[in-house]
PALUMNU-601087 format. One record per residue (C-alpha): x, y, z. Coordinates in steps of 0.25 Angstrom, whole numbers, plus 2048, in hexadecimal, padded with zeros to 3 digits. Example, Ala and Ser with C-alpha at 12.3 -4.5 7.8 and 13.67 -1.06 7.14 Angstrom:
REM PALUMNU-601087
8317EE81F
8377FC81D
END
This chain:
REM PALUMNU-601087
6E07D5821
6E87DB82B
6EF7D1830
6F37CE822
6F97DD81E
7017DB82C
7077CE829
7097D3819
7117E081F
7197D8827
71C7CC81C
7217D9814
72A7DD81E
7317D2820
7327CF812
7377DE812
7427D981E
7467CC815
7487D5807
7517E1811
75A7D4816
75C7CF808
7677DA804
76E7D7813
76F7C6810
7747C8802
77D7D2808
7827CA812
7847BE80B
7897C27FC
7947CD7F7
7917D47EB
7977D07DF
7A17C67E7
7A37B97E0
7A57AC7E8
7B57AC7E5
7B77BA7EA
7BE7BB7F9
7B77BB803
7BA7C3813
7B27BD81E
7A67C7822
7A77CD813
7997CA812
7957D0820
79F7DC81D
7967DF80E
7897DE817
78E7E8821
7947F2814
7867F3810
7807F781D
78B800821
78980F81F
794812815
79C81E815
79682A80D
79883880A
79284380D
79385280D
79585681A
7A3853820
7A3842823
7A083D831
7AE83C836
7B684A830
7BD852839
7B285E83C
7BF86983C
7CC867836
7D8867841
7E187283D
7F0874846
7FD87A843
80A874845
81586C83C
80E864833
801867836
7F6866829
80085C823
809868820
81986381C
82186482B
82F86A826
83A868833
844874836
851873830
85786E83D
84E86283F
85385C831
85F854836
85184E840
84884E833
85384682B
85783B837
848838839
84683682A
85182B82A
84C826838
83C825833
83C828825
834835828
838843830
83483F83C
83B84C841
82E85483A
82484983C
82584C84C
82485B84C
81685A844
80A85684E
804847850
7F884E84F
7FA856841
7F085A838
7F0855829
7E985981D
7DC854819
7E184D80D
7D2847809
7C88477FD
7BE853802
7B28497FE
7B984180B
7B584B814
7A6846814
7A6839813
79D83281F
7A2825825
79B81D82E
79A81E83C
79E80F83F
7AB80E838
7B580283E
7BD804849
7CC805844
7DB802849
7E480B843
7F3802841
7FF80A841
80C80183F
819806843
828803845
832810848
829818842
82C828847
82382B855
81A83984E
817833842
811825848
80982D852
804837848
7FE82C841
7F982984E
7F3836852
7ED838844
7E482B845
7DF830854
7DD83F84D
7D683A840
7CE82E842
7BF82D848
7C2825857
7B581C855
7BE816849
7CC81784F
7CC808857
7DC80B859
7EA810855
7F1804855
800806856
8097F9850
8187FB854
8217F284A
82D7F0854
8307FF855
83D80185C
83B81185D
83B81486D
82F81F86A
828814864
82680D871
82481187F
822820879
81781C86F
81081487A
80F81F882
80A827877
7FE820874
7F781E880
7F282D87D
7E9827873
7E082087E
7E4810879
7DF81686B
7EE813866
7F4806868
803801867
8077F2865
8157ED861
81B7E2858
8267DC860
82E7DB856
82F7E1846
8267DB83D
8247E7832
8187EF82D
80F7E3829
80F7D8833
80D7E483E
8007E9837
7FC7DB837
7FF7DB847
7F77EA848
7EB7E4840
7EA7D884A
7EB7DF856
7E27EC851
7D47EE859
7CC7F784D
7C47EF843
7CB7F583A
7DC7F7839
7E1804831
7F080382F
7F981082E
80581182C
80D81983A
810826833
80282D82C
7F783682F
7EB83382D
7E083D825
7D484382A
7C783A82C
7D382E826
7CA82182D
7BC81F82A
7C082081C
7C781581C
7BF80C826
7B181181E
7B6806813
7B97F981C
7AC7FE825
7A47FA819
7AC7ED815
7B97E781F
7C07E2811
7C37F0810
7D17F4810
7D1804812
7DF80E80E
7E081C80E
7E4825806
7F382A809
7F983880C
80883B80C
80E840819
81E845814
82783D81C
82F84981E
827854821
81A84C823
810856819
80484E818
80084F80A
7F6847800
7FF83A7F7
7F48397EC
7EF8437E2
7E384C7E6
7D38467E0
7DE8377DA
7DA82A7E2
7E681E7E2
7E68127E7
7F08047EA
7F67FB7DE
8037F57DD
80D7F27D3
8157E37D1
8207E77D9
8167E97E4
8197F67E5
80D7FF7EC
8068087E1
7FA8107DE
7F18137D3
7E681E7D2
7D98177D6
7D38127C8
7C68177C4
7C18097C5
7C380B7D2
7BF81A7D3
7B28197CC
7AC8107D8
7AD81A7E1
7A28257E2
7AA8307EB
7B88347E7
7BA8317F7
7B78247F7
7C08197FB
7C68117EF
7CB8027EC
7DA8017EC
7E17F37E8
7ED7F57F2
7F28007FC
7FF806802
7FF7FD80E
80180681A
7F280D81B
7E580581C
7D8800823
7D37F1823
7C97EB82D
7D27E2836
7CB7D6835
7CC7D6827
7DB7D9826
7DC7CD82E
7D37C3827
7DD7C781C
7E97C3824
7EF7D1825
7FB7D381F
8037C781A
80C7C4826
8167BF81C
8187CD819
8267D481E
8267E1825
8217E9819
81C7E980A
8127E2801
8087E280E
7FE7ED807
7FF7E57F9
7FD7D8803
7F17DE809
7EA7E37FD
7EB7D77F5
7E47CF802
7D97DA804
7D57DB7F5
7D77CC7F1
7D17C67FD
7C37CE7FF
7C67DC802
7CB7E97FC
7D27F67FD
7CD8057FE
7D68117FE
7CE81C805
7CF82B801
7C883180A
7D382C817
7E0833816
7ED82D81E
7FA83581C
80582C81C
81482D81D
81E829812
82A827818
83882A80E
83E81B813
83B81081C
84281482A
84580782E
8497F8829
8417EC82C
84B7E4836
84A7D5838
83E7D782D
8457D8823
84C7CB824
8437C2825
8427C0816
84C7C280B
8497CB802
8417DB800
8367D880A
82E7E2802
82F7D77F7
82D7CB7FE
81F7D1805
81B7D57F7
81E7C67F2
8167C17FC
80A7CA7F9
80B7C67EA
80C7B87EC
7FF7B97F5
7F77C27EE
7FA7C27DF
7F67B87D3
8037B17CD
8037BB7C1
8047C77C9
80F7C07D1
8187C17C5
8167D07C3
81C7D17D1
8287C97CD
8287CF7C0
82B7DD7C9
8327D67D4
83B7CA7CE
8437C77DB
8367C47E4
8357B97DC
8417B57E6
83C7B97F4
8347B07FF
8277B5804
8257AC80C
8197A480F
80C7A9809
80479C80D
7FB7A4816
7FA7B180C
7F47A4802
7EA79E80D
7E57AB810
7E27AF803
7DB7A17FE
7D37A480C
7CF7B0808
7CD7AE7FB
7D27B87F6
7D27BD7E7
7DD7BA7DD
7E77C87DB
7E27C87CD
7D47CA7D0
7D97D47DA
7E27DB7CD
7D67DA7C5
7CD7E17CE
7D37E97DA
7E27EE7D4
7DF7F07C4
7E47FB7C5
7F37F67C7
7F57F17B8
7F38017B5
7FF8047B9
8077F67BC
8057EC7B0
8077DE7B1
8157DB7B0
81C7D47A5
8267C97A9
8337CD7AA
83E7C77A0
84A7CE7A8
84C7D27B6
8587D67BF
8657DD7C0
8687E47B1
8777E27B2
8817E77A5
88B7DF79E
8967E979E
8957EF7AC
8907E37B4
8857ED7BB
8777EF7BD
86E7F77B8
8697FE7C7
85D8087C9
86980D7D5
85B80D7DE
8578197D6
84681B7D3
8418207C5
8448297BE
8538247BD
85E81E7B7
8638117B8
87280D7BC
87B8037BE
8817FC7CA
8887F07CD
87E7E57CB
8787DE7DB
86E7D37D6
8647D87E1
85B7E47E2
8517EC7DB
85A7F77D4
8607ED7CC
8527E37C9
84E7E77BC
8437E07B3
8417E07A4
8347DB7A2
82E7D4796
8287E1790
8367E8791
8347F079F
8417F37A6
83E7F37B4
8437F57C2
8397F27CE
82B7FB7C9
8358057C1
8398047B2
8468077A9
84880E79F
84E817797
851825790
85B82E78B
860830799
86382079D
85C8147A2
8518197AD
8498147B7
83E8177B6
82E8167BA
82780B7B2
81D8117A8
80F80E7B2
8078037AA
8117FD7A3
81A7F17A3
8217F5796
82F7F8792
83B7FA788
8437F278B
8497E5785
8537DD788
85B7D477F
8617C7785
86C7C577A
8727D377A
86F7D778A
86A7E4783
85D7EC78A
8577F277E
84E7FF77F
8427FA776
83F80B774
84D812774
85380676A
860806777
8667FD780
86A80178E
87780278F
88380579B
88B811798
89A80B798
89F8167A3
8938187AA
8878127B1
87E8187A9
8738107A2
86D815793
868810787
87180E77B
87180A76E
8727FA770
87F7F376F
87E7E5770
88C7E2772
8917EE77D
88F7E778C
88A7F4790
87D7F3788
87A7E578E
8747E179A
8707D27A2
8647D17AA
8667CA7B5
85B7C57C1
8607C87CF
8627BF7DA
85C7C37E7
8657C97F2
85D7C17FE
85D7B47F6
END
């Protein structure tokens, strides 16, 4: 009898060890809710198993694990963030490093590489608990000219603010640099950081993207952070953002951004206190947000918590290397700068992975007044705006013929420009079968159509040129609010490319024109709509005002634009559209 209660106990337990394993195999061979067509990224299956036996972050009422115990507290020029205002004499120094780097320099090197910032963060971060066993991380930092105290701040504030068992390096990426403190100097410099900081070179210009590309390759840490060479990062800024890809790899992590003032570098919050925002985009390409959905809002159980994002600014994230790699890194094809975050997105979100920003890691960034430098032999490799032609490329990558055309509809002379091959861009993502961008709009970016509405076709487009004066109406590089003028007409260029579309929008690039009792204005498009009051007529050249019952009309003596009572037969009321040839062509 004995013998058969021993051999029962020990049936049951391996039963027992059988039904325990079950969860684990399903685990390791399933995804929930994924359907055979759905991308896939090699070790995805592995990656879901390890999430589920991970310890996950978790917050408690204590301060978390890795929180400073005392706050550091100093005096001095900038300190605490505080604005740094130069003496009156050091503003012929402030003035001449603003045109030099397109910030005060001047004042940026009287203030400490070891300042303290405010703690910009949601209270409830202050106790959140990560785990002990976070991925080891290489901090990029690309740079070309950039001024000698803001690149080493950034520097010294990853040393000061970041747990060293998570720091793998600080990996300096000089893009051709031609400043002589940039070189033997800064070589020096770093050995004080014990091989913590490392320095490699491009032997020749190759711009923003192709040199993150070089930094991702050569980068030690499982995981690669990029920041741009001028910010300070927040208190406790890295486990946040590795706590996401420590639970999946197809993970991109962003932070949220501060504003450093470019000329007297005062730290200070961008976004609205207790208001969360997130990446979208409009047809131009041009970068946006949006306030985060409740959709998205509602999944999250703490305000704290990281959040899906559709796209990001570009210059400030976290991605496990080798999966930055699999998805070929930035397009190669891509020149110097632009379109590289819209690039990314599209790849992460559309092939298997997807983006969080991250409230609780802060990164002050910051926003220079102008671009210091020029782009050199870069620039003329391709005719035509660089910018443009990147964004082309991305579109015709990543987007579904439809949303093509809204591009075009926003920018008629890409049509025009050569992006080059995209061969590879196809191949990879048939390889990585990767979504369509409709399933993408449908289910990650909703949000866009809120505020930018599919684009009606356009029945005109170009220059606006007069009968009577032979000029063009000109936006005379103004930004909204503002009138509109006249000058002689160029056929090129985007102050004189305007669009009427087919619901009678007047537009030039993502602005609108209209009209009141003070003239034809430029002004900012009604978010969320396409709409318009205009109406052109083919047979008297008149552009009728649906709402005021007016034409526009050219003031004989003046440039002055207006809406008149319509007369037909006075070349002053009537206007030819005409599409403009491009200036590289």
């Amino acid at each position: 009898m004995r013998i058969v209660q021993i051999r029962k106990s020990r049936l049951l337990r391996v039963v027992a060890g059988v039904l325990l394993l079950v969860p684990l195999i399903y685990l390791l061979f399933t995804h929930e809710g994924e359907s055979s067509s759905e991308p896939k990224v090699e070790g995805s299956h592995f990656e879901s198993l390890r999430s589920k036996i991970r310890k996950l972050p978790k917050l408690v009422s204590e301060l978390g694990n890795f929180e400073p115990k005392k706050p550091i507290v100093r005096t001095g020029p900038g300190e605490a963030g505080k604005a740094h205002i130069l003496r009156e004499d050091q503003q012929n120094d402030a003035a001449q490093s603003l045109s030099e780097y397109g910030m005060n320099m001047a004042c940026s090197d009287e203030i400490s590489l070891d300042r303290t910032i405010p703690d910009t963060r949601l209270p409830e971060c202050k106790h959140w608990e990560y785990p002990e066993d976070l991925p080891r991380t290489s901090v990029i930092i690309v740079f070309h000219n950039e001024g000698w105290s803001t690149l080493m701040r950034t520097v010294h504030s990853v040393i000061n603010r970041t747990p060293p068992q998570f720091l793998e390096e600080v990996l300096l990426v000089d893009d051709f640099s031609s400043k002589e403190d940039l070189k033997g100097k800064l070589e020096d410099y770093i050995t004080r950081f014990k091989g913590k900081v490392r320095l490699i070179r491009n032997k020749e210009r190759e711009g923003l993207i192709r040199t993150r590309s070089l930094g991702a390759k050569e980068a030690r840490g499982e995981v690669i952070l990029f920041l741009d060479a001028h910010c300070e990062v927040n208190t406790n800024w890295l486990p946040p953002l590795l706590a996401p890809i420590y639970r999946d790899r197809t993970i991109m992590t962003v932070p949220v951004i501060d504003g450093i003032d470019h000329k007297s570098f005062e730290y200070r919050p961008v976004y609205q206190d207790g208001h969360h925002y997130r990446g979208i985009f409009e047809w131009g390409m041009l970068y946006k947000e949006n306030e985060v959905p409740a959709k998205e809002a509602n999944r999250r159980k703490h305000n704290s918590e990281p959040y899906k994002s559709p796209t990001h600014a570009g210059g400030l994230f976290a991605i496990d290397r080798k999966f930055f790699l699999s998805l070929g890194a930035y397009d190669p094809g891509l020149l110097v700068w632009g379109g590289e975050n819209f690039e990314l997105s599209f790849k992460i979100w559309q092939c298997g992975g997807s983006i969080e920003w991250v409230p609780c890691s802060r990164v002050g960034h910051v926003y220079r007044g102008f671009m210091p430098y020029n782009f050199g032999k870069l620039a003329q490799r391709k005719k035509g705006p660089l910018i443009t032609i990147n964004y082309k490329r991305v579109i015709e990558t990543w987007f579904d013929d439809k949303f093509k055309e809204y591009f075009y509809t926003r920018e008629p002379l890409a049509r025009f420009l050569d992006t080059g091959d995209i061969s590879e861009q196809l191949a990879l993502k048939k390889k990585l079968k990767c979504r369509s961008f409709q399933w993408y709009m449908d289910n990650v970016a909703y949000d866009v159509f809120d505020k930018f509405p599919e684009l009606p076709k356009n029945i005109h487009w170009g220059e606006l040129r007069n009968l009577a004066s032979s000029t063009c109406m000109d936006t005379l590089g103004h930004g909204p609010p503002s009138l509109m003028g006249m000058s002689p007409c160029h056929g090129y260029g985007n102050n004189q490319l305007l669009r009427l579309n087919a619901k009678g929008q007047l537009g030039v690039g993502e602005r609108c024109i209209e009209a009141d009792s003070q003239g034809i204005k430029l002004v900012f498009c009604r978010l969320g709509t396409v709409d318009g009051p205009w109406q052109y007529d083919e047979t008297t050249h008149t552009l009728f005002h649906r709402v005021h019952k007016k034409c526009v009309a050219l003031h004989p003596q003046t440039t002055h634009l207006s809406l008149m009572p319509c007369d037909v037969v006075n070349t002053y009321h009537q206007w030819t559209f005409k599409e403009l040839q491009p200036r590289w062509q």
